[in-house]
C-alpha positions as CSV (number, residue, x, y, z in Angstrom):
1,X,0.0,0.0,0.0
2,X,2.6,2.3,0.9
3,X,3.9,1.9,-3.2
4,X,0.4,2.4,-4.1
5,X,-0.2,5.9,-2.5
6,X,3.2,7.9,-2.6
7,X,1.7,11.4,-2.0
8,X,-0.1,10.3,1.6
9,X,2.8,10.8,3.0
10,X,3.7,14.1,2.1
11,X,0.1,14.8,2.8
12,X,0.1,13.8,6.2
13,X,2.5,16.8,8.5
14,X,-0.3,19.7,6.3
15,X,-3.2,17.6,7.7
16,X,-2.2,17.0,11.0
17,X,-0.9,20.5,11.5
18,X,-4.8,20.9,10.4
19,X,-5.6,18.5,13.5
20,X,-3.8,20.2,15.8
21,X,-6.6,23.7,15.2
22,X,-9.0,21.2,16.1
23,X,-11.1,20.6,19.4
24,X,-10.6,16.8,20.3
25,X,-8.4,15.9,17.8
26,X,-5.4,14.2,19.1
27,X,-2.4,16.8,19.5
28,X,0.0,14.1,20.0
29,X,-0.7,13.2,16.3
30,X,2.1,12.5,13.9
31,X,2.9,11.1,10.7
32,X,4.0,7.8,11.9
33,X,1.4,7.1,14.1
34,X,-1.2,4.9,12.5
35,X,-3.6,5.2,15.5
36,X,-3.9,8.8,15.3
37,X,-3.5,8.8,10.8
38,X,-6.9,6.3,11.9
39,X,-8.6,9.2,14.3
40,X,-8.0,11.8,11.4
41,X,-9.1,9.7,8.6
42,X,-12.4,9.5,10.8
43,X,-13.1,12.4,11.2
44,X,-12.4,13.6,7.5
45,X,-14.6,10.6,6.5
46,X,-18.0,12.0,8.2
47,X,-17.0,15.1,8.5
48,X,-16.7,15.3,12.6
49,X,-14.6,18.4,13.7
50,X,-12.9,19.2,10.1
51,X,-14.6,19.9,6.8
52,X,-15.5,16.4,5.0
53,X,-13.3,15.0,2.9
54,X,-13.0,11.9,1.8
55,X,-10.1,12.2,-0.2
56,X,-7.9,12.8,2.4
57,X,-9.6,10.6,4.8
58,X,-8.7,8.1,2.1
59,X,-4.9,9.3,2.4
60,X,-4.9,8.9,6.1
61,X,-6.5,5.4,6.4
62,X,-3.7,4.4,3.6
63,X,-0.7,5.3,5.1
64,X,-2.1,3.4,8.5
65,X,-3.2,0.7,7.1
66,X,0.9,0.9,5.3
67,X,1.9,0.9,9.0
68,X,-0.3,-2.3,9.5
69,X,-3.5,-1.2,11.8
70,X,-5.5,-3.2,11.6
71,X,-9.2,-0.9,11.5
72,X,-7.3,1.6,8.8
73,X,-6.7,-2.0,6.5
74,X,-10.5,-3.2,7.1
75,X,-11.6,0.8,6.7
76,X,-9.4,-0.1,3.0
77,X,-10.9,-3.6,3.0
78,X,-14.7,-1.8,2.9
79,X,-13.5,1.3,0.7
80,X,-12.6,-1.8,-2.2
81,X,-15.7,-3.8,-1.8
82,X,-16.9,-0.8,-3.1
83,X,-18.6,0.3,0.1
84,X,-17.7,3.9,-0.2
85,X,-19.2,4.4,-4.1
86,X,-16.1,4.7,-5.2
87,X,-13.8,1.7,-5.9
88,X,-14.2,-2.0,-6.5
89,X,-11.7,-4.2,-6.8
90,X,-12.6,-6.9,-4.6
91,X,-9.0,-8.7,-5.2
92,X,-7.3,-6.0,-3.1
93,X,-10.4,-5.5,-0.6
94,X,-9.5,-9.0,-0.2
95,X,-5.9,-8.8,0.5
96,X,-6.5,-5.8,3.1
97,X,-9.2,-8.0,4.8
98,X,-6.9,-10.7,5.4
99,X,-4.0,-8.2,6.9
100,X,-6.5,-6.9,9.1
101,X,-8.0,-10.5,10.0
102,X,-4.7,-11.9,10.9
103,X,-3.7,-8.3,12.7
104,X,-6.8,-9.2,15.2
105,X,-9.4,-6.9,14.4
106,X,-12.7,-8.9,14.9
107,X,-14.6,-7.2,12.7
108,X,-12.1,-8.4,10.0
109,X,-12.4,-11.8,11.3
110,X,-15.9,-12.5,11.4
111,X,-16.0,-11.6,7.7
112,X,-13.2,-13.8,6.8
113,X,-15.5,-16.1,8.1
114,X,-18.6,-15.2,6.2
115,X,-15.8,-15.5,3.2
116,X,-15.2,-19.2,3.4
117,X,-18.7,-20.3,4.8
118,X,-20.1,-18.5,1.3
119,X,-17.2,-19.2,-0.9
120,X,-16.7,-16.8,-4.0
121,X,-15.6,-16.9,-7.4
122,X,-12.0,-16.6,-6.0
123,X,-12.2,-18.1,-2.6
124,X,-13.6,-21.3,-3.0
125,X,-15.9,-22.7,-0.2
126,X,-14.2,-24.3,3.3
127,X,-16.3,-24.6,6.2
128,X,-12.7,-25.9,8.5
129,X,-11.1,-22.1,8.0
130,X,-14.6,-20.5,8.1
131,X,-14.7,-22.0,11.7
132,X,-11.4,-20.8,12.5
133,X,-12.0,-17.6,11.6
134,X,-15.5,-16.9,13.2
135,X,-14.2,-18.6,16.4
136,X,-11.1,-16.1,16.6
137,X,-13.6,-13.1,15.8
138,X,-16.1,-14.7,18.5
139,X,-12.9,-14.8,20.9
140,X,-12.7,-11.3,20.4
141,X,-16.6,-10.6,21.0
142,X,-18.3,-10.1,17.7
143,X,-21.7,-10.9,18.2
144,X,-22.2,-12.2,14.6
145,X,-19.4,-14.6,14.5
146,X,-20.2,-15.9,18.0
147,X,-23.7,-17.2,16.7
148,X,-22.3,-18.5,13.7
149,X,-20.0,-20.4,16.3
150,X,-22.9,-21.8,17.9
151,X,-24.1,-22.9,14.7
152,X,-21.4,-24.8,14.2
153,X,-21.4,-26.0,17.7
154,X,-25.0,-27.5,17.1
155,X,-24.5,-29.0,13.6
156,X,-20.8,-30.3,13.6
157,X,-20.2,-28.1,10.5
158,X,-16.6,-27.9,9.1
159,X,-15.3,-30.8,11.0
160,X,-16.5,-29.6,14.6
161,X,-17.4,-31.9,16.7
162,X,-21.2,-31.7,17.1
163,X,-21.3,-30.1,21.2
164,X,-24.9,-29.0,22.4
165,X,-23.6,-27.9,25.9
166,X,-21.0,-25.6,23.7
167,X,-23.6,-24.9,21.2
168,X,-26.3,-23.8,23.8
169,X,-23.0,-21.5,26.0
170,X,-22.6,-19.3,23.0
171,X,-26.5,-18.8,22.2
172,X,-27.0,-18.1,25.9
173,X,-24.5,-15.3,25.7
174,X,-25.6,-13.9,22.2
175,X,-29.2,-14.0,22.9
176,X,-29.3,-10.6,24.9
177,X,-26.7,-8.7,22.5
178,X,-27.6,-6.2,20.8
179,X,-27.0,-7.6,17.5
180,X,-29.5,-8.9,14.9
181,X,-28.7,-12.5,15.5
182,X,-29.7,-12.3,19.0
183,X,-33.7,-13.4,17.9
184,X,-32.6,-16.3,16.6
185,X,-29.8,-16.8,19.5
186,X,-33.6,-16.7,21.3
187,X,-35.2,-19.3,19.1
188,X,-32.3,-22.0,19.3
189,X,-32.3,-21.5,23.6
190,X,-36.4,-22.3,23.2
191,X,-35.3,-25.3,20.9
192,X,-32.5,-26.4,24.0
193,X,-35.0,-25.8,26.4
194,X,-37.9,-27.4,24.7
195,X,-35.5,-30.7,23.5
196,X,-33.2,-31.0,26.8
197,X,-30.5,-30.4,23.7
198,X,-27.1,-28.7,26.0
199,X,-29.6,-28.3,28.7
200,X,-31.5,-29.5,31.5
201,X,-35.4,-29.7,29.9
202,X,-37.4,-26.7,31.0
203,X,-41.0,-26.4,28.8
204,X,-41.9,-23.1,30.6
205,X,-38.5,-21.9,30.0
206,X,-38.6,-22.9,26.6
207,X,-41.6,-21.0,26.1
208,X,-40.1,-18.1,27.8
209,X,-37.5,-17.8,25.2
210,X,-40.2,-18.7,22.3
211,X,-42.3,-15.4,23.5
212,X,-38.8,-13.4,23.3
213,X,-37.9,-14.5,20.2
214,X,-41.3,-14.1,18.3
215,X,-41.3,-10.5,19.9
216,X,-38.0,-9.5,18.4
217,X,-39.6,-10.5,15.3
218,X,-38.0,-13.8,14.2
219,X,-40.6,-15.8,11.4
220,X,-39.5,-18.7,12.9
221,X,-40.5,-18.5,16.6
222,X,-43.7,-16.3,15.7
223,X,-44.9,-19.6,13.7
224,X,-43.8,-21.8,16.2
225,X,-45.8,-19.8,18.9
226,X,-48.7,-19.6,16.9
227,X,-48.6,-23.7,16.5
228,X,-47.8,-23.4,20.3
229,X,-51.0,-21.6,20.7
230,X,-53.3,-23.4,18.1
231,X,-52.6,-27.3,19.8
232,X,-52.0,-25.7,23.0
233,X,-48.7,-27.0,23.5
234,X,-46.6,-25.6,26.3
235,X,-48.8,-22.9,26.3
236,X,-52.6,-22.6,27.0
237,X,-55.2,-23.1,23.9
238,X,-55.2,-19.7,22.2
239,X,-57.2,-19.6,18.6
240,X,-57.1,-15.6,18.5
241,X,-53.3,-15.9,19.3
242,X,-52.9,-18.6,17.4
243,X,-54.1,-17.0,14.1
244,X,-52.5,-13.7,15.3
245,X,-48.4,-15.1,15.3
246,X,-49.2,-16.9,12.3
247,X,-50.2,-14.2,10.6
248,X,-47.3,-12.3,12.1
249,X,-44.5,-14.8,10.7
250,X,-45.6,-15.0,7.2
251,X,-44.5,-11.1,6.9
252,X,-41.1,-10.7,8.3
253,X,-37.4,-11.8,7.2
254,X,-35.9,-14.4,8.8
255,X,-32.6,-13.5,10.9
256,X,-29.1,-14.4,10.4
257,X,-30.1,-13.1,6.7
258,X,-31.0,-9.6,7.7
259,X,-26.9,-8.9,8.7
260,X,-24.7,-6.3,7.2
261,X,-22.8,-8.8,5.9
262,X,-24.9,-9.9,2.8
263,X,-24.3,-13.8,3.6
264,X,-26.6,-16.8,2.3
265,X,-28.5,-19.2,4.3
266,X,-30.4,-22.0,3.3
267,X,-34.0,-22.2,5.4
268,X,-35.0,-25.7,6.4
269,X,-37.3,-24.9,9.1
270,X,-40.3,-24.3,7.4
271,X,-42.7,-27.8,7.9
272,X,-40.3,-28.7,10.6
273,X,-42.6,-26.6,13.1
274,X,-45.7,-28.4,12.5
275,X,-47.1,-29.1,15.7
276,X,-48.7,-32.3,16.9
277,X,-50.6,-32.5,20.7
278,X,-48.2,-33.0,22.9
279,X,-45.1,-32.3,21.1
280,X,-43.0,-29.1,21.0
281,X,-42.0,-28.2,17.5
282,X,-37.8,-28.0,17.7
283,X,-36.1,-26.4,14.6
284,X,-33.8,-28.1,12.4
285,X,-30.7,-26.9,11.3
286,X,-29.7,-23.2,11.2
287,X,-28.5,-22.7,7.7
């Protein structure tokens, strides 16, 4: 990168003379300090203390991510994929992904998951390396990549050993996050619950999570609690309920496909719900 943008550089003392005029902005910045070429790239990205600029922000996240910081290479990583409108070439998005992956940034990580459970027309498909990459982005607490890890947990995928105790640890602690997999996080705890799958068998727990789930507007649980409601199944006997959830999950988008991250999954829940008296629909796999 440094080859690729000689003038950053010479750029960088005019802009963080600039920085130093400005509340907040770090006065101990200097030219070979990626952190702060990072903080100033920010700020000339939306604009935040100094006029917008995306040019120079640009610079600035280019002669970081030279120095090897990890955020400035997945800020790079991002600008390539063609997130910024203006560039696409996905082969070096790629390479600064990876730099920041293996630098630690979770963020990175996670994706370089998503990259190998997908595959692409360069990167072909490998569920062992997708594993080891959301598991070191779970590690470092991104909520995405610690579902996907429970996934994995649940359904042995990539050579995992299938664990439901493991499984059910990483829902448990995903299921409150503030993250868009947390209502199906939700759904698979009522599907431990319900099954005794990781977990002592609780039915009102289960239930408990179901409710939670089908609230935060996952199609899955609010047909599941409809069925609960229409055979009266863990719950009591509800026709007005029952028709109301139903209704409900025939108009929303499933999780773990609504993510930023644009990533495919297969849905094979959809008669696996059907409720019979007496038995708790369980969902099959995730993806």
């Amino acid at each position: 990168m440094a080859q690729d943008h000689p003038k950053a550089a010479r750029l960088l003392p005019a802009l963080f003379a600039l920085c130093l005029a400005v509340p907040g902005c770090s006065a101990a910045a200097q030219p070979d300090d990626p952190e702060a070429q990072y903080e100033l790239a920010r700020r000339y990205s939306s604009g935040a203390g100094v006029p917008m600029d995306r040019g120079q922000a640009f610079k600035l996240y280019a002669a970081s991510a030279a120095q090897g910081f990890a955020k400035a290479e997945y800020e790079l990583a991002n600008h390539y994929r063609g997130r910024t409108g203006r560039a696409l070439d996905l082969d070096v998005a790629s390479s600064h992904l990876e730099r920041s992956a293996r630098h630690g940034y979770a963020p990175a990580q996670a994706d370089m998951g998503f990259v190998y459970f997908n595959g692409d027309g360069s990167t072909p498909k490998d569920l062992a390396k997708s594993f080891h990459w959301f598991k070191r982005a779970a590690d470092g607490g991104a909520v995405i990549a610690q579902c996907m890890v429970a996934d994995f947990y649940k359904q042995g995928l990539g050579g995992v050993e299938r664990n439901p105790r493991e499984a059910f640890k990483w829902y448990r602690l995903t299921a409150t996050r503030a993250d868009r997999c947390a209502a199906k996080s939700q759904y698979e705890l009522y599907a431990s619950y319900a099954s005794g799958s990781g977990v002592r068998k609780d039915l009102p727990t289960a239930m408990t999570w179901l409710k939670r789930a089908a609230k935060a507007d996952n199609p899955q649980a609010q047909r599941a609690l409809g069925l609960a409601y229409e055979n009266g199944v863990g719950l009591e006997r509800n026709p007005l309920l029952a028709r109301t959830w139903l209704k409900k999950s025939r108009e929303g988008v499933a999780p773990h496909d609504d993510h930023d991250h644009d990533h495919d999954h297969d849905h094979d829940h959809e008669d696996e719900d059907e409720l019979k008296p007496g038995r708790v629909p369980v969902p099959g796999h995730a993806h």
